[in-house]
N, C-alpha and C positions, 0 to 999 in steps of 0.2 A: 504494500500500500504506500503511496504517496502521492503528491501535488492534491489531498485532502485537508482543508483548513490550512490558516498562516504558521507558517513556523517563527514569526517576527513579534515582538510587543508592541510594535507602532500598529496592527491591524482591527477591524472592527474586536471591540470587546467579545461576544459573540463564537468568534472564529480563534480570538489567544486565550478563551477558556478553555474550550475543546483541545487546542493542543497542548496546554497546561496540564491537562489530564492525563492528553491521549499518549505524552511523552513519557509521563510517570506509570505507565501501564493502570491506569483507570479507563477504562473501555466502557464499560458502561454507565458509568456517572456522564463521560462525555455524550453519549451517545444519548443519555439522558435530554442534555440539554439542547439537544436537537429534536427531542420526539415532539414538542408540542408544532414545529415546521412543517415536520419528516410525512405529513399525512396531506398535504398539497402541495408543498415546494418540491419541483424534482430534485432540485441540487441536493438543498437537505436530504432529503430519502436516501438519496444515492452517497451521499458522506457519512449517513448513521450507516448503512450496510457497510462500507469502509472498516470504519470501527468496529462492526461486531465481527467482522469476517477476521478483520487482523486478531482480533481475542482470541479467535478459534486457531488459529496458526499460534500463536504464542503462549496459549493453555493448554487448548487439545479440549474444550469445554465451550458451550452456548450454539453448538450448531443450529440447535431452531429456531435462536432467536436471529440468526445471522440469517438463515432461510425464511425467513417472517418479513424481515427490513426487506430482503432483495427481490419478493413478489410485489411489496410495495412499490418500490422502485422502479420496478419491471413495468408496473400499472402504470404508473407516472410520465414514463418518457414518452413526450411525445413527437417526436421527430430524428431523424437519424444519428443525430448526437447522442442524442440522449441514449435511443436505442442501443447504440454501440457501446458506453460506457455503462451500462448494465450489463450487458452481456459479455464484457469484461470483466466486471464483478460474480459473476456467473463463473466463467471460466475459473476464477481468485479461488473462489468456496470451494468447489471442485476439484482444484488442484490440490488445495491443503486436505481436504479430507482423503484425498489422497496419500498423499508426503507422510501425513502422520497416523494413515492407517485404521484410522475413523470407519469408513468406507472407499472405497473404488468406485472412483468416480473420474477417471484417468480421458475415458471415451469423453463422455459429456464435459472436459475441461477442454479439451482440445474441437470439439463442434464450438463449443461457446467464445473461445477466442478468436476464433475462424471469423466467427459469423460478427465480431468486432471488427476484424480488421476490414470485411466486404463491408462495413457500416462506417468507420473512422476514415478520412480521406487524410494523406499523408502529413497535410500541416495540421491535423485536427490538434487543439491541446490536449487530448487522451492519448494520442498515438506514442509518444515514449513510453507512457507506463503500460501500455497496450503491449510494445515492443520488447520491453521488461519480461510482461509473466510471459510472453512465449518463447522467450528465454530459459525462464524456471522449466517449462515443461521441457523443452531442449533438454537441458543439462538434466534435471533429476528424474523424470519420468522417462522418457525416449532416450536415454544416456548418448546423446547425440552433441557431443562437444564443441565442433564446429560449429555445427547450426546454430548453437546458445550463444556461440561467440559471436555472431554474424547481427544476431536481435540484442543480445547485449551493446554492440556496440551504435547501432542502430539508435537505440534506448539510451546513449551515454551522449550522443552528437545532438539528438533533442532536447532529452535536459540541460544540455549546456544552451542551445539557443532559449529555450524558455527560461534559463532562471532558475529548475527545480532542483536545489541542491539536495534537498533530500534525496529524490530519486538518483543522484550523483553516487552517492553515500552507498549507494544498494549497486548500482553500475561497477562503478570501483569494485565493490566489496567481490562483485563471480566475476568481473574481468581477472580478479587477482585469484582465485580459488579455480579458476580453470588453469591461471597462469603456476599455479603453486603443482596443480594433479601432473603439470607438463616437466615440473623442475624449474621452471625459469624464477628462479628465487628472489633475485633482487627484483623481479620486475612485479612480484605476489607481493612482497614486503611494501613497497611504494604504492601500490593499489590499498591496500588492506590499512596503510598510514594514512591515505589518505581519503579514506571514510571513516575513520575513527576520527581525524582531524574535523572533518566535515561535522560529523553527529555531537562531537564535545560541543563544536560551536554553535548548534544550534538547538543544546540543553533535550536531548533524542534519548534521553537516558536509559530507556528500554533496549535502543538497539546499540547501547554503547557496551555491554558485556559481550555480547556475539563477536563486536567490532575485534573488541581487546583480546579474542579467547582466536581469532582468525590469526589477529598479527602475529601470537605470541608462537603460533606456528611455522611461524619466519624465526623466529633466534633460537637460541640455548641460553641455558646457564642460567645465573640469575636475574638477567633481563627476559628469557621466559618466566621464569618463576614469578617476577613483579606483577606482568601483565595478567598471568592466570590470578595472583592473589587478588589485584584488582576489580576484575572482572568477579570476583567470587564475593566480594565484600558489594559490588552495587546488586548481585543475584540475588543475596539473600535480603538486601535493602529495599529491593521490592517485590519480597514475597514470592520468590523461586520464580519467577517467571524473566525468559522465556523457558519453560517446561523442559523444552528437548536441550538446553545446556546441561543440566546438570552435569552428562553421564562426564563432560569434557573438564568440569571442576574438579579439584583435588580439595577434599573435606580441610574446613577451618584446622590451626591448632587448638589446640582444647582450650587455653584460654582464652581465643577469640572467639571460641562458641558459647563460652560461658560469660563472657561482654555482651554477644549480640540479643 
């Protein structure tokens, strides 16, 4: 998920509470504050499902509420914009109940991005993050490396003309993890640096342990050890989540568990 709400404090009030939230992994307090919109505004509708969709990716928990928001959604759009960027969110739920084995839903992620990209015309403002999750289905579903790297970077030359540095943050992040599966090490570490860099700066705190827990996969020694301990102190800061880290933390010392 990205280019959903400001990641700035100068933005309508409205849009820097939800990412106030949405940073700190409260999903659904945000998404909260969107439901009184979410039931005629398409935008709204289409940014609470954002939200509940990224929950379900970074708990493994609220699928119906995520599949609730995105019929809404669905209902709402009324024109090919709109169309498309549902049915990107579509493909999103799909793909995660996928990845983490929820259900199989591998076929219907891959119709539903399709049927975005025949909907998004190339300079659409959905089309990087369009080009993003067919990315993910590249690399983790279809284990098609190339191909990931081809929408990855597709995804990283958009964000850059639009501004959406989050989406950067996430481009970096498998430009450097395909770069890492190939060996090309310095060029994983500078990627992987430089969405961590990105994400610190724009207070992303949820996705800053993933960030720390990828670099730390670039060094040795006690510069891995910092970034894992790091990454393992903001995990448990906000309530273990994202879920599928853990297995990659090395458990607190005992008296840092008994501080926390």
């Amino acid at each position: 998920m990205s280019g959903s709400g400001t990641t700035s404090e100068g933005g309508p009030p409205l849009q820097t509470a939800v990412w106030r939230l949405r940073s700190r992994a409260c999903w659904t307090d945000a998404a909260a504050l969107l439901e009184p919109h979410a039931s005629a505004d398409p935008a709204a509708a289409l940014q609470r499902t954002s939200l509940l969709t990224e929950r379900c990716l970074y708990t493994g928990t609220g699928w119906t509420d995520a599949e609730d928001a995105l019929r809404t959604a669905e209902a709402l759009a009324h024109d090919d914009l709109g169309r498309g960027a549902a049915a990107c969110e579509r493909g999103y739920l799909a793909y995660a109940s996928t990845l983490l084995g929820a259900r199989d839903r591998a076929d219907e992620a891959s119709v539903a991005l399709s049927r975005a990209a025949a909907l998004l015309p190339p300079a659409a403002p959905g089309r990087p993050l369009l080009d993003f999750r067919r990315g993910l289905i590249a690399q983790n579903i279809a284990d098609a490396p190339q191909s990931a790297r081809a929408a990855y970077r597709r995804a990283h030359a958009g964000a850059t003309a639009q501004g959406d540095d989050l989406l950067l943050s996430f481009t970096w992040r498998h430009l450097a993890s395909l770069a890492l599966r190939e060996g090309e090490l310095a060029e994983a570490r500078h990627g992987f640096t430089e969405s961590l860099r990105i994400r610190e700066e724009l207070g992303y705190l949820v996705g800053t342990a993933p960030a720390l827990i990828s670099l730390a996969h670039t060094e040795t020694g006690p510069e891995a050890a910092r970034l894992r301990a790091e990454a393992g102190r903001l995990f448990r800061l906000l309530g273990g989540v994202p879920t599928w880290l853990a297995p990659h933390l090395e458990p607190p010392a005992p008296e840092t568990a008994e501080a926390n």
